[in-house]
C-alpha positions as CSV (number, residue, x, y, z in Angstrom):
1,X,14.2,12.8,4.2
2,X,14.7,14.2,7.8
3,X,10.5,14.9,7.6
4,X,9.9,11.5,6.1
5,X,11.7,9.8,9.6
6,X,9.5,12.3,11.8
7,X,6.4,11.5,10.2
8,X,6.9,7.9,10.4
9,X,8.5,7.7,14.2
10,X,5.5,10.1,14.9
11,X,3.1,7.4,13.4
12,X,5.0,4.3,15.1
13,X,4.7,6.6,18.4
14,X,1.0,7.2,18.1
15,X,1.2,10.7,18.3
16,X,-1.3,11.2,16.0
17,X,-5.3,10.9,16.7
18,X,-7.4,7.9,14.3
19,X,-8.8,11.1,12.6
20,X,-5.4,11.8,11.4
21,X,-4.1,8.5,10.7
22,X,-7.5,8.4,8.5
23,X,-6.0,11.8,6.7
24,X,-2.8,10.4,5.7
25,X,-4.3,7.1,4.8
26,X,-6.9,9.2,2.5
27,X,-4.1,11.4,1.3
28,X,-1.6,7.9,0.1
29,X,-4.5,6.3,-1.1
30,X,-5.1,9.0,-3.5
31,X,-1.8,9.3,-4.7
32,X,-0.7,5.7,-5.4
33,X,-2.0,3.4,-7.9
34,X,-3.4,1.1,-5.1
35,X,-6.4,-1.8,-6.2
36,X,-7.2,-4.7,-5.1
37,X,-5.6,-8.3,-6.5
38,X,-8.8,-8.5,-8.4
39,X,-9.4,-4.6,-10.0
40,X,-6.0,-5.0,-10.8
41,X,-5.9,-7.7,-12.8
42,X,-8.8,-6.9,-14.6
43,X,-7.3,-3.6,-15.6
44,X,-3.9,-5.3,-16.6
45,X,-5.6,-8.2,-18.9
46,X,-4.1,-10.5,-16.1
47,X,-5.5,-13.2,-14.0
48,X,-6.0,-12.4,-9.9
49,X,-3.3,-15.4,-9.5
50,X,-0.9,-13.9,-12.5
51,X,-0.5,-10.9,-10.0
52,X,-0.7,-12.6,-6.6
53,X,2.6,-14.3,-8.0
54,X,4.4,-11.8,-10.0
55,X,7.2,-9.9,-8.4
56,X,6.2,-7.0,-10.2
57,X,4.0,-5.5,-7.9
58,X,4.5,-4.5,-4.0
59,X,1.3,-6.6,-2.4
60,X,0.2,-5.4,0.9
61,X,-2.8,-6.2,2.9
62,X,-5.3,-3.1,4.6
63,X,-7.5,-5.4,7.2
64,X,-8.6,-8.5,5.6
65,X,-8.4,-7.3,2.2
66,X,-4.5,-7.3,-0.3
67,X,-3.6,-4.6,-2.4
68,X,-1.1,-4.4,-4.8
69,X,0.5,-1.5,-6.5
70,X,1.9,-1.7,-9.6
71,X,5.8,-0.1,-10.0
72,X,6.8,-1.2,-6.7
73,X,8.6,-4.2,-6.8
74,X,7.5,-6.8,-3.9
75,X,10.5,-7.1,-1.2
76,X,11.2,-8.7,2.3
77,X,10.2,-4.8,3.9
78,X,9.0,-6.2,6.9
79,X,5.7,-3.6,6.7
């Protein structure tokens, strides 16, 4: 847990360069079931609005377009 807090005061600190930042997006992209509203309704057999709503999934938003990820339950995290 001690490396998780590192990485992430490291990130709030910028003391990594955009090419890393890019890594470690690249890296958590791969590893989590991320798609867009749309993809993942369409791979659920749900409609775009059925997941915009649901509490079931943590929504988050990557420049102008929203993600959601499916197992994470959406909260007040501020982030």
């Amino acid at each position: 847990m001690e490396l998780f807090k590192d990485v992430i005061l490291n990130i709030s600190e910028d003391k990594f360069s955009a090419d890393q930042l890019v890594s470690i997006l690249l890296l958590i992209a791969d590893k989590l079931p991320i798609d867009t509203i749309s993809e993942t309704a369409r791979k659920e057999g749900k409609t775009p609005r059925g997941i915009e709503i649901s509490n079931q999934y943590r929504k988050i938003k990557i420049g102008k377009q929203k993600f959601a990820i499916p197992g994470l339950k959406a909260d007040l995290f501020p982030f």
